[in-house]
Every structure is written in structure tokens, then in C-alpha cells.
C-alpha positions, 0 to 999 in steps of 0.5 A, spaced: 717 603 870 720 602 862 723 608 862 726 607 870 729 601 867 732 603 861 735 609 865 737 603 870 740 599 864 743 606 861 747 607 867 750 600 868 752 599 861 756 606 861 759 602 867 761 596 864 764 601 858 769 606 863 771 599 868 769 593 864 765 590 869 761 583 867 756 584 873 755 590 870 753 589 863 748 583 865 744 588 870 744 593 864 742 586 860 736 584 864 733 592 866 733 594 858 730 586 857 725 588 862 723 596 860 723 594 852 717 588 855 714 593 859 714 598 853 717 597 846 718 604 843 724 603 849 727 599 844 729 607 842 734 606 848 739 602 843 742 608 840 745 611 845 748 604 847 751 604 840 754 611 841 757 608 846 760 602 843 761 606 837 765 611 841 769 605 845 770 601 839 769 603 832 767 597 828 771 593 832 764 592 836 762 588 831 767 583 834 765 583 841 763 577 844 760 581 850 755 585 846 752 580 842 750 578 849 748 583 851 743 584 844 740 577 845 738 577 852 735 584 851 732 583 845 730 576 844 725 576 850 720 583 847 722 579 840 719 572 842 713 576 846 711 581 840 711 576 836 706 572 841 702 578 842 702 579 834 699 573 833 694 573 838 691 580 834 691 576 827 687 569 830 682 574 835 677 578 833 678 585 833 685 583 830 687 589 833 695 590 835 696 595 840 700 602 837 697 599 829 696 605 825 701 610 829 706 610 824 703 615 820 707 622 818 702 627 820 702 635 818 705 640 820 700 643 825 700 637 829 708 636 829 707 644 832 701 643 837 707 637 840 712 642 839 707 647 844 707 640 849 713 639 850 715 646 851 710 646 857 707 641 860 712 635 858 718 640 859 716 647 862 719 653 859 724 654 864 727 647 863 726 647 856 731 653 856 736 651 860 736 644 857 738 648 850 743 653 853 746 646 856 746 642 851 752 647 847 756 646 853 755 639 853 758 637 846 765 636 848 763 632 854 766 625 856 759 621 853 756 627 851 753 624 844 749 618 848 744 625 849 745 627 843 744 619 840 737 619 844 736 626 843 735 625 835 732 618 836 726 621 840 725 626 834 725 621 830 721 617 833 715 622 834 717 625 826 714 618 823 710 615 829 706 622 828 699 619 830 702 615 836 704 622 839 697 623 840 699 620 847 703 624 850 707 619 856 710 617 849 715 623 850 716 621 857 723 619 855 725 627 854 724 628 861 731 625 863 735 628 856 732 635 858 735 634 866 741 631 863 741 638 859 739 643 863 743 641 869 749 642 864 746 649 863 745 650 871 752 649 872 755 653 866 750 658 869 753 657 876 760 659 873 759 665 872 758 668 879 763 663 882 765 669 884 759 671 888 755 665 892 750 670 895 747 672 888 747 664 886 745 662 892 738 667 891 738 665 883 738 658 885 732 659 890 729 663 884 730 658 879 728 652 883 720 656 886 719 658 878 721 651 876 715 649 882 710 654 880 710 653 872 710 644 874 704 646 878 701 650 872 701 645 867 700 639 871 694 641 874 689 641 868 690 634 868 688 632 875 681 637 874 680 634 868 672 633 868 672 627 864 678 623 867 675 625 874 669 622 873 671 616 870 676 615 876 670 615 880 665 611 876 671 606 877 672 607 884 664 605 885 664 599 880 671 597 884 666 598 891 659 594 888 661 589 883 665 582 886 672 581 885 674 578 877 667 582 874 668 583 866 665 590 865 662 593 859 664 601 858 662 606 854 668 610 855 671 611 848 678 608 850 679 611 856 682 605 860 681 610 866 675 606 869 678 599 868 684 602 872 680 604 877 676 599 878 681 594 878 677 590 873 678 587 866 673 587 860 671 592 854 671 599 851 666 601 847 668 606 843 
């Protein structure tokens, strides 16, 4: 859902840039306001927002009444709210604050085995390449540098939040960048066999079931999972034999598969 609606915001904030449109840039406002709320490393989105004001403006965008409103009502919400949820952590017991300790550089194997993430089963190969090749072809591009604005925000981010990319959804937002990429690349490939729609026709066919197989590849593993399997099913059973509104105790090592499951509130034992 955050990265849903800082796509939402994204594409009308392009909106109110290109036609000036008021309506545009409060619904841009308000899903980017709701997506950093949801998750707070969305706030990386801002940069390739300031690419835009930057590209339509220079510095002049510090003198846009409009902007400032837009930065308030789509950070002052996450602000007030992280501040609350900061202060939760300080006054109770375990005063932990969630994402603590994330913010860590971390060797080189640990970058690399990120890296093999992303390539495979956050990308697959195939996208991956497609998402390089598309992204030489892009640079000229009417707000190509939005892309390459996230782009070298994501990098950034999972360089000094090394240990909280131990998490993978957090490179979720490399999903859209690399589509964005890859179709550009898809159709600088197109071009050369414009001559030929046949050959393309059985190209694109090729391209689209070897991008199925090696998503099934990759996802699968997730879903036969042992651990998460079994979880599942110790939370759909304490879902159909405990009382709605239970508290529940796990032994799950932080794993909130049980309490999702489960549909229930409580503790991990770690």
C-alpha cells in the first residue's frame, strides 16, 4: 500500500508539474502524506519530486507558495506521528523504536548477497537486464532524471541502512524503477525489428513466458518455506480455537507470521 500510493502521488504530482493542475497536486499531497505514514522509508520518494521542481524551477522552487503546501501537509502528519510513536518507545518497556539499529554500514558480503537479491528474486535476471539496457536509452528522456533521482536515493538508502535491508520488501521500491527501465529497454529492442513484426511478435512471447517461468522460480521458495508454512498454520489454528480479542504469547523469534495469521495481538518471544 505505501509504495502504491507514492506511485499514486508520483503521477499526479508529474500532473500538476506538465498542466498546473490545483486538484492534482492535493491528491499527490495527500497519497504521499498517507504512504510515508504507512511506511517511512517512502519518504525517499521526495527526491525524485525535488528532480521535478528542480527541472521546472532551479531555485526559484524555494518561492513556490504551492510547494510549501505541499511539504506540509505531506510530511507534517509522519512527523507528528513518529514523533508519537518515539515517544511511546522512550516511556514503555522494551523501549524499542521500530527500524532501531538499522542504520548500519555493513561489509562487503552483506552488500553482495543483496546485490544477488535484487538481481533474482526481487528483479529476475531477465528484467534486471532489460531494466540496464533501458536505462542508457532513458537519459534524454522528458523526466527521465525522476528515475534516476529514486534510483540513486534506493542505493543510498540500503548503503547506510545496510542492516535493515536484511528485510527484503524494503527494495520493494526497485520494482517500478526497474519496470520503468526495462520497458524503455523493451521498446529500444522493439525498434530494431520494426521491420519485422513476425520475429517480434515471437520475441515478445519468448520475452513475456521466460519472464513467467524465472518469477515462478524465484517466488516459489517463499511459499514452501517450512518455518513461515508452519506458522502460518499455528496462527490459522489459534485463529479457529482462541476467543476474538486474545493476547497471544509466541515463541516465533520475531516473526509476525502467527499474529498475521492469527488475526490476533500480543508478543514475540525472541
Amino acid at each position: 500500500p505505501s509504495l502504491s500510493l507514492a506511485l499514486i502521488g508520483l503521477y499526479f504530482f508529474v500532473r500538476w508539474i506538465d498542466r498546473d493542475e490545483t486538484k492534482s497536486l492535493i491528491v499527490a499531497a495527500i497519497a504521499i502524506s498517507l504512504s510515508v505514514l504507512i511506511k517511512l522509508p517512502m519518504v525517499l520518494i521526495g527526491l525524485p519530486l525535488l528532480f521535478l521542481a528542480w527541472e521546472k524551477w532551479r531555485w526559484n522552487f524555494l518561492r513556490q507558495p504551492a510547494l510549501w503546501s505541499f511539504a506540509a501537509v505531506a510530511l507534517l502528519p509522519s512527523a507528528i506521528w513518529y514523533w508519537h510513536a518515539h515517544e511511546v518507545a522512550e516511556t514503555f518497556y522494551p523501549h524499542h523504536f521500530f527500524g532501531a539499529g538499522g542504520i548500519q554500514i555493513e561489509n562487503v558480503s552483506w552488500y553482495a548477497r543483496i546485490a544477488r537479491q535484487i538481481v533474482t528474486s526481487t528483479l529476475t535476471p531477465l528484467l534486471f537486464v532489460a531494466a540496464v539496457i533501458g536505462s542508457f536509452a532513458t537519459w534524454r528522456r522528458k523526466h527521465a532524471g525522476l528515475l534516476y533521482g529514486w534510483l540513486a536515493a534506493m542505493i543510498l538508502f540500503i548503503i547506510f541502512v545496510g542492516y535493515g535491508n536484511r528485510h527484503q520488501w524494503y527494495q520493494l521500491p526497485l520494482v517500478p524503477i526497474a519496470a520503468a527501465f526495462g520497458g524503455a529497454g523493451c521498446a529500444l529492442f522493439a525498434s530494431k525489428f520494426s521491420h519485422a513484426p513476425r520475429t517480434l511478435i515471437v520475441l515478445s512471447i519468448l520475452f513475456v513466458g521466460s519472464f513467467g517461468l524465472l518469477s515462478f522460480k524465484y517466488a516459489r521458495p517463499v511459499y514452501r518455506s517450512r518455518s513461515s508454512a508452519e506458522l502460518r498454520d499455528l496462527g490459522l489454528e489459534l485463529k479457529r480455537t482462541t476467543p476474538e480479542g486474545s493476547l497471544i504469547i509466541a515463541a516465533d523469534n520475531g516473526d509476525p507470521t502467527v499474529f498475521y495469521y492469527g488475526e490476533r495481538r500480543g508478543w514475540h518471544i525472541l
